[in-house]
C-alpha positions in Angstrom: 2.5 -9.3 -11.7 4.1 -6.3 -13.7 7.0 -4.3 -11.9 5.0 -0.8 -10.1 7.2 1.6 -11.5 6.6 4.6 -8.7 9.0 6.2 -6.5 6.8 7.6 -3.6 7.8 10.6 -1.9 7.8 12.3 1.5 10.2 14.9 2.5 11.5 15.8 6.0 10.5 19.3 5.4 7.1 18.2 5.1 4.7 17.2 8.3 4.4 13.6 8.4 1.0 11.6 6.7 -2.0 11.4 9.5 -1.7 7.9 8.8 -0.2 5.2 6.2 -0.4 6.7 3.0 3.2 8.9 0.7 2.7 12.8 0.7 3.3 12.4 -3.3 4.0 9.5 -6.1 5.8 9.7 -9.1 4.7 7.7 -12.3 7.4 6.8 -14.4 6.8 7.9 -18.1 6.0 5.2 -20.7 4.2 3.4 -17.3 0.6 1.5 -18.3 -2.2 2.9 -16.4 -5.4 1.5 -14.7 -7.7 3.9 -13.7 -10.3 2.8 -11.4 -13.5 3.9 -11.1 -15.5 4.6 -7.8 -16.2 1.4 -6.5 -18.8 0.7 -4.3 -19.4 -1.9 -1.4 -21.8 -4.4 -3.5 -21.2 -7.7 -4.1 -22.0 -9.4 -7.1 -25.1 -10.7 -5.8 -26.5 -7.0 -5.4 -26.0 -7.5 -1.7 -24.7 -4.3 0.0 -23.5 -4.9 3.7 -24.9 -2.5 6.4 -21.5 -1.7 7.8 -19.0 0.5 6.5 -16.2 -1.6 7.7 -17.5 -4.8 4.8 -18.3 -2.5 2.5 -15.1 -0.7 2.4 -13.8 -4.9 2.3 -16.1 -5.3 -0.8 -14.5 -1.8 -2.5 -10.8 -3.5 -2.1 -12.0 -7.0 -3.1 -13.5 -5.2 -6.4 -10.2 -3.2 -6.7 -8.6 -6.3 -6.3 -10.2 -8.0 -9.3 -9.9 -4.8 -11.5 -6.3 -4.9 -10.5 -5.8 -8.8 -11.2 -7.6 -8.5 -14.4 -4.7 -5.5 -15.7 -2.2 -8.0 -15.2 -1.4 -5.5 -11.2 -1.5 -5.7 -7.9 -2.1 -4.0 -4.9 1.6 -2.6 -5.1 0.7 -1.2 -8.4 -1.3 1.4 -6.8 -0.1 4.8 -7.1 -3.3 6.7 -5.7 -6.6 6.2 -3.6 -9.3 7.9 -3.4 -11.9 7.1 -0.8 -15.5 8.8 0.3 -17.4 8.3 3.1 -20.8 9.1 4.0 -19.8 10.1 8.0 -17.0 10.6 10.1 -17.8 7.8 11.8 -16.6 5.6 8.8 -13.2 7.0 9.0 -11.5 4.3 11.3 -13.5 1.6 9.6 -12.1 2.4 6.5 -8.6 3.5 7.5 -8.0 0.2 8.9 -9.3 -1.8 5.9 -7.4 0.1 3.6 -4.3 -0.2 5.7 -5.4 -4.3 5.9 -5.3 -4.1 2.2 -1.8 -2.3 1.5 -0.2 -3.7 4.8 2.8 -5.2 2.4 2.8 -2.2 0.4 5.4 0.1 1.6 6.2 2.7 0.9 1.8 3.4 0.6 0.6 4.7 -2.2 -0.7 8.5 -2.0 -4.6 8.4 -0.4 -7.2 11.2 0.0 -10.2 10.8 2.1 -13.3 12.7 2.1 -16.3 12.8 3.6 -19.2 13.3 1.6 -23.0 14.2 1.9 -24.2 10.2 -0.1 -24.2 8.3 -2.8 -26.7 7.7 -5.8 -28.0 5.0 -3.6 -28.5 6.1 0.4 -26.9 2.5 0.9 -23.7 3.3 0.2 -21.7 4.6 2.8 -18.1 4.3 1.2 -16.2 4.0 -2.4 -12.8 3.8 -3.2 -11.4 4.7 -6.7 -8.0 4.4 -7.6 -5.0 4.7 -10.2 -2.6 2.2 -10.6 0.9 1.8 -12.8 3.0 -0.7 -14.1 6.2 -1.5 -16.8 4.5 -0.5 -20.3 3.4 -3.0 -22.6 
């Protein structure tokens, strides 16, 4: 895997994060960049699980290959992005995001939003994000 090349940052002066995720990241000029798009919870089979904790599984198993295929990991990751469709879906995706950068640390920066749906009523969660590595 290529070297991340982030320095994550959280002041003191600053509340701490509601949960496991940097206030801020800094991407090191000259750093390759993988931006991911939205990534929903479908399989390859065009299966689409009914809960939101597997589909938020299936998101970081697709980041994971996107990730894998740019040469990165997860500690690549500079940024998530994640929508779901209820607050109910917040634990249920907190913890499988946490499950996903547990040997992460420090976390990358994270946002998470609930929205009104998807193109698909199905979908109840996607996950996009932006990762960074040594140049080429």
């Amino acid at each position: 895997m290529n070297r991340p090349v982030v320095s994550h940052l959280t002041p003191e002066s600053l509340r701490a994060p509601f949960a496991r995720y940097s206030h801020a990241v800094v991407v090191e000029a000259g750093a390759r960049l993988l931006f991911c798009s939205g990534q929903l919870g479908i399989g390859p089979d065009d299966a689409i699980p009914e809960s939101a904790a597997e589909q938020t599984r299936l998101c970081f198993e697709n980041i994971d290959v996107l990730l894998a295929a740019a040469g990165m990991g997860a500690e690549n990751i500079a940024r998530i992005n994640a929508y779901v469709t209820d607050r109910d879906h917040l634990s249920d995706y907190m913890r499988e995001r946490d499950r996903f950068i547990e040997a992460v640390d420090p976390p990358p920066a994270s946002t998470l939003m609930i929205v009104s749906g998807f193109a698909r009523a199905a979908f109840k969660v996607e996950v996009e994000v932006i990762a960074a590595c040594e140049g080429d």
